[in-house]
C-alpha positions in Angstrom: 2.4 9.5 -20.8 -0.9 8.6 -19.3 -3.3 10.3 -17.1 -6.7 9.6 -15.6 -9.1 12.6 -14.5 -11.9 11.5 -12.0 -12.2 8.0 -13.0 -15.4 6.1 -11.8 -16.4 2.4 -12.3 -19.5 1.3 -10.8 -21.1 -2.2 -11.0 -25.1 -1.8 -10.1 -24.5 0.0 -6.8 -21.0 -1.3 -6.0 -18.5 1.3 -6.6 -15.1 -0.4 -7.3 -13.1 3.0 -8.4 -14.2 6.4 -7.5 -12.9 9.6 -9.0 -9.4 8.4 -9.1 -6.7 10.5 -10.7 -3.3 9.7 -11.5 -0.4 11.0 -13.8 2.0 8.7 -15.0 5.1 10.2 -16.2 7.4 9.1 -19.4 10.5 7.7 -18.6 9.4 6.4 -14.6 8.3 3.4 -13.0 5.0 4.7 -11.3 3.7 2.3 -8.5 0.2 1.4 -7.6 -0.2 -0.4 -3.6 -3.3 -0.7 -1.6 -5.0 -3.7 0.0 -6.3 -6.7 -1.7 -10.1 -5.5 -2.9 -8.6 -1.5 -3.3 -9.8 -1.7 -6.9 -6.5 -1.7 -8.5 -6.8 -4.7 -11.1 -9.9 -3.4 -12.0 -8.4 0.6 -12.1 -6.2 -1.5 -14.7 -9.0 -2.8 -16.7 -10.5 0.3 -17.0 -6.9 2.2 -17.9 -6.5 -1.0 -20.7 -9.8 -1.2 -22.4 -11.0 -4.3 -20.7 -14.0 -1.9 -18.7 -15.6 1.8 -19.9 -15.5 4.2 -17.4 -18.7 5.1 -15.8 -17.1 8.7 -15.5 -14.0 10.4 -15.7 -11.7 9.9 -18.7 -8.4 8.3 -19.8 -5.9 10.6 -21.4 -3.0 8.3 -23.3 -0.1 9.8 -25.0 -2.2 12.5 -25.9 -6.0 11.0 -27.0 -8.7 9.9 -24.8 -8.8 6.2 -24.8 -12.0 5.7 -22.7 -14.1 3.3 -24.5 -11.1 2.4 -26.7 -11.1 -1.7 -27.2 -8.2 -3.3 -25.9 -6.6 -4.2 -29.0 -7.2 -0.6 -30.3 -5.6 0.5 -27.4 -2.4 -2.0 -27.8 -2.2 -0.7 -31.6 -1.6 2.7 -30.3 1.2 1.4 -27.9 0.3 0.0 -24.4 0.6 -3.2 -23.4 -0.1 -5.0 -20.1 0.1 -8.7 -18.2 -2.2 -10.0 -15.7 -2.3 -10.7 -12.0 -3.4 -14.3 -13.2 -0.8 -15.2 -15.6 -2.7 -15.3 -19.3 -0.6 -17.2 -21.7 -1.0 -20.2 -24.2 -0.4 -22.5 -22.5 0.1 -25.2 -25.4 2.0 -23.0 -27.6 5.9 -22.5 -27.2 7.8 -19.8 -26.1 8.4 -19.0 -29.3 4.9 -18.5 -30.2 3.5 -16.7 -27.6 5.9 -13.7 -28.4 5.1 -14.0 -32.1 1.5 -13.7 -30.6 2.8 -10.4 -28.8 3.8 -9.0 -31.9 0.0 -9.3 -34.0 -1.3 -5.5 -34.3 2.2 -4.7 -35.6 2.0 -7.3 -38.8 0.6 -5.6 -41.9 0.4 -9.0 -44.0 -2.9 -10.0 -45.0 -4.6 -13.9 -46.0 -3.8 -13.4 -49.6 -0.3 -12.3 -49.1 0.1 -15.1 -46.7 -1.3 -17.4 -48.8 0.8 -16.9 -52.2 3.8 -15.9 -50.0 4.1 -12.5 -51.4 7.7 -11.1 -50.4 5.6 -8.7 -48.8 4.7 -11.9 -46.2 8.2 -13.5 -46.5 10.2 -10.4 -45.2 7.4 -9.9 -42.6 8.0 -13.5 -41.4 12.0 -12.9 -41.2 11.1 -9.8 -39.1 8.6 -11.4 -36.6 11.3 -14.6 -36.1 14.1 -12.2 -35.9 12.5 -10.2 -33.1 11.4 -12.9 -31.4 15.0 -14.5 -31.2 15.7 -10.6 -29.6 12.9 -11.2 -27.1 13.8 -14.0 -25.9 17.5 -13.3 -25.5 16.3 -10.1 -23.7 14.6 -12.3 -20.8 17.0 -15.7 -20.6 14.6 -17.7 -22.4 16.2 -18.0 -25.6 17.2 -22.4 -24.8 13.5 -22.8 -24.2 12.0 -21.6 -27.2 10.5 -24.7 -28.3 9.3 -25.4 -24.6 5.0 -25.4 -24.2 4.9 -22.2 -21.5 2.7 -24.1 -19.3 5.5 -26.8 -19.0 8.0 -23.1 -17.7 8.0 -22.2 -14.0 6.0 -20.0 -12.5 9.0 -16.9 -12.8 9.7 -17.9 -16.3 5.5 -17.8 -17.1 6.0 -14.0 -15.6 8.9 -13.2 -17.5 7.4 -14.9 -21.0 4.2 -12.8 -20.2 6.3 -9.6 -19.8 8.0 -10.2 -23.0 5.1 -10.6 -25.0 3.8 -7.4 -24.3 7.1 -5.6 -25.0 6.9 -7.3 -28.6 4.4 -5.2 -29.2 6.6 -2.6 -29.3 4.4 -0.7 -26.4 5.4 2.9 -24.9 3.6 2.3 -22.0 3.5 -1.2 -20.0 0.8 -2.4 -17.0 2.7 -4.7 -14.3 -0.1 -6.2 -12.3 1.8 -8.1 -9.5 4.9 -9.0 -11.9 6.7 -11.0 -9.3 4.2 -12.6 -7.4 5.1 -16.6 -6.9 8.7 -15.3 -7.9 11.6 -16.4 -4.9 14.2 -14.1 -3.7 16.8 -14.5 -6.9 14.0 -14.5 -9.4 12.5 -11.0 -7.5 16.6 -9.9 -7.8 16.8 -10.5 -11.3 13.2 -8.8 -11.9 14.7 -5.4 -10.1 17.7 -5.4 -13.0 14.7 -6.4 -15.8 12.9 -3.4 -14.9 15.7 -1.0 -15.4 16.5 -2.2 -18.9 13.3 -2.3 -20.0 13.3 1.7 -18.5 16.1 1.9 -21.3 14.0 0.7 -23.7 12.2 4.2 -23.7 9.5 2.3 -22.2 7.5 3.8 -19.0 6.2 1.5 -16.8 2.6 1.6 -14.4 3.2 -1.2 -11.6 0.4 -3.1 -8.9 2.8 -4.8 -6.7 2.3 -5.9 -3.2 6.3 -5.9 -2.4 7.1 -3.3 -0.4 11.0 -3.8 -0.8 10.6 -3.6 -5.1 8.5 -0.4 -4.6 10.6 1.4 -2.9 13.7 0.3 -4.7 12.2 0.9 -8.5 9.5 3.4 -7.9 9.7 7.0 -8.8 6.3 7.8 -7.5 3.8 6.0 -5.7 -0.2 5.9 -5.7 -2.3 4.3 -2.9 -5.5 3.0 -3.5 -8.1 1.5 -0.5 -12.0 1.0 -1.1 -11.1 2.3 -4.8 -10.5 5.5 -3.5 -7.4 7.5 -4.0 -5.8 7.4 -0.3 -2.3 8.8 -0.5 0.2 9.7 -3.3 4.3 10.5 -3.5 7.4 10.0 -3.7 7.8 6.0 -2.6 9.0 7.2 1.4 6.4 9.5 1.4 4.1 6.9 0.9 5.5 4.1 3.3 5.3 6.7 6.0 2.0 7.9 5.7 -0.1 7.0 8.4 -3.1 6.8 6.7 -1.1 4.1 4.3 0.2 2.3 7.1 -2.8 2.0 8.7 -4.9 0.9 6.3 -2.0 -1.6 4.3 1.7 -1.3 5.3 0.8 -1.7 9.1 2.4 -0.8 12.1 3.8 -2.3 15.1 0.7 -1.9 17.3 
């Protein structure tokens, strides 16, 4: 599904990601752990259009995305949320996953202007779906709410669901449940297994170690933005390079 060959990103002489090379594979949940400052949020950026390479390249479904814009690259079907959560904050619920659902609408301003039928079954789609979307994730009794007004797990889930209304084969997980408590996290686990059923394959930054190695197929470390380990999720938790440098020990 996605695969990166010797990617590079340098700013001036900082290098932030340095020859990493990853394959994530259809079908999986495929982690991504290191230290804060590894370079994995930026790794991201670079994998979703946000930053160019400075080498390497980004093989998606197929086609080298490298240099791709990000909404180019959500047209052809990956989707992502943010370690910070980015939503609109004024809008409702209801909007921000119509929001999600933009490189997927073919309508145009004339159409939408004289309400073509063209526009008016698009518009029974988009509300349609969104009712889906909403009922996928629990948040179906606060459509109407603003999602600044939403808790901080509700935020995360809103944000997930927006980019799986984009229909996307491929979704980016940067630190999903971070600010989530222990049910939240539970139900997050279960969320993650039906969006697997979704024919959706999944690339995950998460800090907890617990979700990992409960959800994980396959497991990437990153420290200094350099590749440090890779496996299976035990593998990984019982490197001691890994556990030196993240996971620590009892010394």
């Amino acid at each position: 599904m996605l695969k990166t060959d010797g990617v590079t990103i340098r700013f001036g002489g900082l290098v932030a990601v340095n020859k990493v090379s990853i394959h994530v594979r259809k079908g999986q949940i495929t982690g991504l752990i290191g230290p804060n400052g590894a370079g994995k949020t930026t790794f991201f950026n670079c994998i979703s259009g946000v930053y160019k390479p400075s080498e390497g390249h980004v093989i998606f479904d197929g086609k080298e995305i490298e240099g791709m814009r990000p909404h180019k690259i959500n047209e052809i079907g990956m989707a992502r949320t943010y370690q910070v959560i980015n939503l609109f904050r004024k809008m409702t619920v209801q909007e921000n996953i119509m929001v999600g659902m933009h490189t997927r609408l073919k309508s145009n301003f004339w159409s939408d202007m004289l309400r073509l039928p063209k526009q008016r079954r698009e518009e029974k789609f988009v509300r349609e779906e969104t009712e889906k979307w909403m009922e996928f994730v629990g948040l179906q009794d606060m459509a109407d709410q603003q999602a600044g007004s939403l808790s901080y797990g509700k935020q995360r889930l809103l944000e997930i669901v927006r980019g799986l209304a984009s229909d996307p084969k491929l979704l980016l997980l940067d630190e999903p449940v971070a600010g989530m408590n222990s049910k939240e996290k539970e139900e997050f686990d279960a969320l993650l297994r039906r969006i697997l059923d979704l024919d959706v394959t999944i690339l995950m930054i998460e800090h907890d170690m617990k979700l990992v190695m409960g959800v994980c197929d396959y497991v990437y470390c990153l420290e200094h933005g350099t590749l440090l380990a890779q496996g299976v999720p035990e593998e990984v938790q019982n490197n001691p390079d890994v556990i030196a440098a993240y996971l620590g020990g009892d010394e």
